[in-house]
Every structure is written in C-alpha cells, then in structure tokens.
N, C-alpha and C positions, 0 to 999 in steps of 0.2 A: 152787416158787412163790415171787416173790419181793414182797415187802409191802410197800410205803412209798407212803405222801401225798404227797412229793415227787418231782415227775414227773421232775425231771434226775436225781436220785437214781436212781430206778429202773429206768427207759432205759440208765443209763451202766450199772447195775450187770447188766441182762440183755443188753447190750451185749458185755460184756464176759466174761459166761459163754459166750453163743449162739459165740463165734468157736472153743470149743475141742471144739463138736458131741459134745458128752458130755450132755448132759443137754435132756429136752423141758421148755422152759421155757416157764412161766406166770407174770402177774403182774397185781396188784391195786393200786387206790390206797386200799384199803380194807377195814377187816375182813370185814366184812359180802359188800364184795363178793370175796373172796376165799372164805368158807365158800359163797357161792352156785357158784363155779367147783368146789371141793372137792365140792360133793355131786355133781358129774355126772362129777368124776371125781379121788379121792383121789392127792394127790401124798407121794412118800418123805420131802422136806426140805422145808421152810417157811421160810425166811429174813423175818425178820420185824423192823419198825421198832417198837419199845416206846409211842413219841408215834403215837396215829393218831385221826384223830376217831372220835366216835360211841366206838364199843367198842376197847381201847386194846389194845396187843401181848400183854399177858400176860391179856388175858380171849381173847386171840383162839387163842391157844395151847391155852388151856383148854379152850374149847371145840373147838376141831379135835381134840384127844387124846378128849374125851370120845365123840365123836363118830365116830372114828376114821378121819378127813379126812386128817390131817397125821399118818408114824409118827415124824417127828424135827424141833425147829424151832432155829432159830438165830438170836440178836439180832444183828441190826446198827443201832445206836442211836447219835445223836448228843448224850441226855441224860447227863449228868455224875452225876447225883442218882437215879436211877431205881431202886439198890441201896436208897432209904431209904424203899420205899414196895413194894419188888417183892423175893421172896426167890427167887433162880432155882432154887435146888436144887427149891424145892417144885414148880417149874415141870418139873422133869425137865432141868433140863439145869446143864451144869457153867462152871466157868472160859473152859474152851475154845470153848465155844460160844457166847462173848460177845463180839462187833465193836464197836469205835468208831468211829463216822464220822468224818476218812474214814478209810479204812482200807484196805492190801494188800489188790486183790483177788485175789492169789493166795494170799495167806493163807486168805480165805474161800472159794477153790475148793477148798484143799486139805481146808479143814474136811468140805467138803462132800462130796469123794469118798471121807475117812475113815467121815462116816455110811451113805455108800449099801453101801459096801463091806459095814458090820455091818451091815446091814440092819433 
C-alpha cells in the first residue's frame, strides 16, 4: 500500500513498483482512506508519507499496527524536520526504513522486498 497526498508522487511511485510484477499494489491519498482499504483487506508493507492531512503518517502507522492492517510500514517523506516531533524506533521501525523524497526507487523496492521476505 502506498500513502501520499501527492498525486504525481504516488502514481510515479506505484508506477514504478507495478513494472517489476512482484507486488499487488494499492494505494491511498490518505490516511483514512487508506485504513478503509486495509480493513477489507490487510496489506504486508505500508509505504507511508509522514505530511498527510487529517491523521498524519505516524498516527497512521499507529493505528494500522494496532489494528493489524499494516504488518511492516516504511516512510517515504519529503519533511526535513519530522525526527523533532516523531521518534521512529517508537514507531517500530529503523534507519533503514526511512526514504527521502525523492529518493532511488530501487532503494525503496529493495527495502521492500527485504520486509516481505522477513515477513
């Protein structure tokens, strides 16, 4: 599943996963509507923008884990500042699982099929 408000953003980025037929992709402009997609049918990875209106990436994270919507999420963020308000460890996830926009999308496929692998 992949998250972002930004429509080129998100186009380009499932754009660009859909060509290498590894993964059924979904995606949302929106938190909200994103946990509405997850409740009919839970996805492994979450690729997630931290800016989103309404409910922001890391409530969204929150809530798909609690939930247990989303079992792995991944930022891809074009915020500079987002370390001084968001602590990702507390989020479940590490260094590596943190994009800048823009950013190698083969970096972020590799992220990705490192998660699905550990399942």
């Amino acid at each position: 599943m992949i998250i972002d408000d930004e429509e080129h953003i998100r186009s380009s980025l499932v754009g660009f996963l859909e060509d290498f037929e590894e993964f059924d992709l979904r995606s949302a402009h929106s938190a909200e509507e994103a946990l509405e997609q997850l409740r009919l049918e839970p996805a492994d990875v979450c690729v997630v923008d931290i800016r989103l209106p309404a409910m922001n990436g890391a409530e969204f994270i929150r809530a798909a884990a609690e939930q247990g919507l989303c079992a792995r999420s991944i930022l891809h963020t074009g915020s500079t500042d987002f370390r001084r308000y968001i602590d990702i460890g507390e989020l479940g996830l590490g260094e590596e699982d943190v994009f800048q926009k823009p950013c190698d999308g083969m970096a972020i496929l590799e992220r990705i099929r490192r998660v699905v692998r550990k399942g």
